[in-house]
C-alpha positions as CSV (number, residue, x, y, z in Angstrom):
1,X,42.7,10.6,63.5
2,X,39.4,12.0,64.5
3,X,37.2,14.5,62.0
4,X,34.6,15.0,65.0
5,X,35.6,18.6,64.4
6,X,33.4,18.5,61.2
7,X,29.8,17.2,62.5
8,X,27.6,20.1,61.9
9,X,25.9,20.7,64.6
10,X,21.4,21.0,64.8
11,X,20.4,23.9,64.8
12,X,16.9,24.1,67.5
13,X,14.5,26.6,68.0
14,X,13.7,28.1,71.5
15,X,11.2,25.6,72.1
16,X,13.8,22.6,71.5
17,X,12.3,21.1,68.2
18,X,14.7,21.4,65.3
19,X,15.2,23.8,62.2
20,X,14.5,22.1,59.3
21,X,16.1,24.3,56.4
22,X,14.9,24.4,52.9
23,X,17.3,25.0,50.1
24,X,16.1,26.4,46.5
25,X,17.7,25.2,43.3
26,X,19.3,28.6,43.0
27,X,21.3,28.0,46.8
28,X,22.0,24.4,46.4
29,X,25.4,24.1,45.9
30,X,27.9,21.9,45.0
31,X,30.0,20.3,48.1
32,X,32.5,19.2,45.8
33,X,34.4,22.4,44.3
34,X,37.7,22.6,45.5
35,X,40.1,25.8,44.9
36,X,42.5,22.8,43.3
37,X,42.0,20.2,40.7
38,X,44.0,18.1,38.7
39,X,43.1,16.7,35.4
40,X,43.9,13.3,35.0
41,X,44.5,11.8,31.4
42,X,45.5,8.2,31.1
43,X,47.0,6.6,28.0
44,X,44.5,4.7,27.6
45,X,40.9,7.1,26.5
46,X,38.2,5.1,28.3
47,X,40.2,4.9,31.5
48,X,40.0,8.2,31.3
49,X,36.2,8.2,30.9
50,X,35.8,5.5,33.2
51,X,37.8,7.8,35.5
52,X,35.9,11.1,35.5
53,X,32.8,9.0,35.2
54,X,33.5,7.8,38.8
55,X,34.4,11.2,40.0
56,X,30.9,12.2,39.2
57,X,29.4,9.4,40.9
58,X,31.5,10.5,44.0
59,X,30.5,14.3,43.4
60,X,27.0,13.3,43.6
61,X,27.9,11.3,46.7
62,X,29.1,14.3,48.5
63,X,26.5,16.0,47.7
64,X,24.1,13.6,48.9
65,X,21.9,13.2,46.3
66,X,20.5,9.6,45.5
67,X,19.1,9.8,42.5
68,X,21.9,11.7,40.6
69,X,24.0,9.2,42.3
70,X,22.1,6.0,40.4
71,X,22.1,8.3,37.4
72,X,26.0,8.6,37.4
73,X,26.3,4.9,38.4
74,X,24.4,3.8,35.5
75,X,26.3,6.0,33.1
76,X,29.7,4.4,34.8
77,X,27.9,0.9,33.8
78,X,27.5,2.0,30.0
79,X,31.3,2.7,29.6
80,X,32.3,-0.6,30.5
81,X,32.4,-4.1,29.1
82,X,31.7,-7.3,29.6
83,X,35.3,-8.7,30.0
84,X,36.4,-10.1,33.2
85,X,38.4,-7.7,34.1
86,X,35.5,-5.3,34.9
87,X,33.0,-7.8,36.0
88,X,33.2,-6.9,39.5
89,X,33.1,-3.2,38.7
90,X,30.0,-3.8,36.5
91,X,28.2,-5.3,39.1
92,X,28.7,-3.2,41.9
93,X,27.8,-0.1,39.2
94,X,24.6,-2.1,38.8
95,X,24.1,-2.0,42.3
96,X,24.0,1.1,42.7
97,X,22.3,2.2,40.0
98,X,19.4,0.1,41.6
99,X,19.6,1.7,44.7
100,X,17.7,4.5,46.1
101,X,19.2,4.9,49.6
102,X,22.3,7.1,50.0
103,X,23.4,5.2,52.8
104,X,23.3,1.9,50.9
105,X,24.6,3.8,47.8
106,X,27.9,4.6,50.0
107,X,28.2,0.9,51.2
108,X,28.9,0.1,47.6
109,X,31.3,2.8,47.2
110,X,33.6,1.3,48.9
111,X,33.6,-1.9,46.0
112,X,33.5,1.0,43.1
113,X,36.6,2.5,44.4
114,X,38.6,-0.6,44.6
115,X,37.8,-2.3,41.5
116,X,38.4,1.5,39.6
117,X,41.4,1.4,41.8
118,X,42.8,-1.5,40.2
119,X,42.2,-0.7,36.6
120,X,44.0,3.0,37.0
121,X,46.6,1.4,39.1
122,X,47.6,-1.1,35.5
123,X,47.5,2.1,33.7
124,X,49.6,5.2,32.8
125,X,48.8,8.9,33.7
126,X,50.5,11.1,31.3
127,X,49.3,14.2,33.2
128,X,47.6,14.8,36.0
129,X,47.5,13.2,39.9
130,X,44.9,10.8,41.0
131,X,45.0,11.7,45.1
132,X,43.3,8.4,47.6
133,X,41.9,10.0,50.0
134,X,40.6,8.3,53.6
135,X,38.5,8.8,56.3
136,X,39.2,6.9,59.5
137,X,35.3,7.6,60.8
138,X,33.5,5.7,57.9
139,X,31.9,2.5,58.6
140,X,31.9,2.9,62.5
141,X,35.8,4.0,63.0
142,X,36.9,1.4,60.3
143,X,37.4,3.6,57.7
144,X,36.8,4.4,53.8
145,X,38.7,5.1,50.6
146,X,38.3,6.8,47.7
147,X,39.7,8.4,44.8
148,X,39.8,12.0,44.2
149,X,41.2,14.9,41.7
150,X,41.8,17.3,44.4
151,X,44.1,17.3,47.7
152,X,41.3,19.0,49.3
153,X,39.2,16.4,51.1
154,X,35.4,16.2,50.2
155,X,34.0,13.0,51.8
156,X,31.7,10.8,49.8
157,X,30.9,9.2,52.8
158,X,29.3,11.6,55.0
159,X,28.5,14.3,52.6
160,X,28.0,17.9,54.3
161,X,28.0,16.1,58.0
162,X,31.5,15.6,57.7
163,X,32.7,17.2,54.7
164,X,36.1,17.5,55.1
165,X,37.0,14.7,57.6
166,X,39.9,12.6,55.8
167,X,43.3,13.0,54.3
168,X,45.2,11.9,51.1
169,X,46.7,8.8,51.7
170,X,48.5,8.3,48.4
171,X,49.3,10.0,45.2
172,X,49.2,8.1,42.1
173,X,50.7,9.3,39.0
């Protein structure tokens, strides 16, 4: 599956040197609103906040925007604990709390999804559809995960390049 459809092409001037666009507060929008969305509640409260805590990390990752990214991360590091259960997820919260590059940010994304994977995946929905999503391009045609509460791709991993490249791979209720 390709998503090559998606790359937004420059846009040049007559003279050849590219367009650079500048967005106002007001005009930047949010990449991530879907016309569907399924609220999730688990059984368990702060799998539930652990949950939508990661969906605004990936929101932010859509969007492309760094620093609200390590501000969600670090929130999604305050909910949890110090067990050993979420000591991988912890870390790699950590991580990209402390880092300032999207790119990087995105890398890490990839740990955050599993490791939240596994904790919803031990617990019960009692409304609501968790939808994994992939995208075949990421990481050089190797490809990416991630969770989502829409069917309606937005791709954390290339933002408003490739916005909707992916599909849902699984639905997990």
């Amino acid at each position: 599956m390709s998503c090559a459809k998606d790359k937004k092409e420059s846009t040049k001037n007559i003279d050849d040197t590219p367009v650079t666009e500048e967005v106002s507060e007001k005009e930047d929008k949010d990449l991530d609103l879907t016309s569907s969305k399924s609220e999730v509640v688990f059984s368990d409260e702060k799998i539930t906040k652990l949950y939508n805590q990661y969906l605004l990390v990936k929101k932010q990752l859509v969007n492309s925007k760094a620093k609200l990214v390590q501000k969600e991360a670090k929130k999604l590091e305050e909910l949890l604990d110090d067990s050993d259960e979420n000591k991988q997820l912890k870390a790699t919260t950590k991580l990209i709390s402390l880092t300032k590059e999207i790119k990087k940010q995105r890398d890490f994304f990839v740990t955050l999804t599993e490791e939240t994977e596994k904790i919803i995946n031990g617990a019960t929905i009692t409304s609501g559809k968790v939808y994994k999503q992939f995208c075949p391009m990421a990481f050089e045609g190797n490809g990416g995960y991630w969770l989502s509460n829409s069917d309606e791709v937005r791709n954390p991993y290339y933002g408003n390049e490739m916005l909707t490249c992916g599909k849902v791979d699984t639905t997990i209720q």
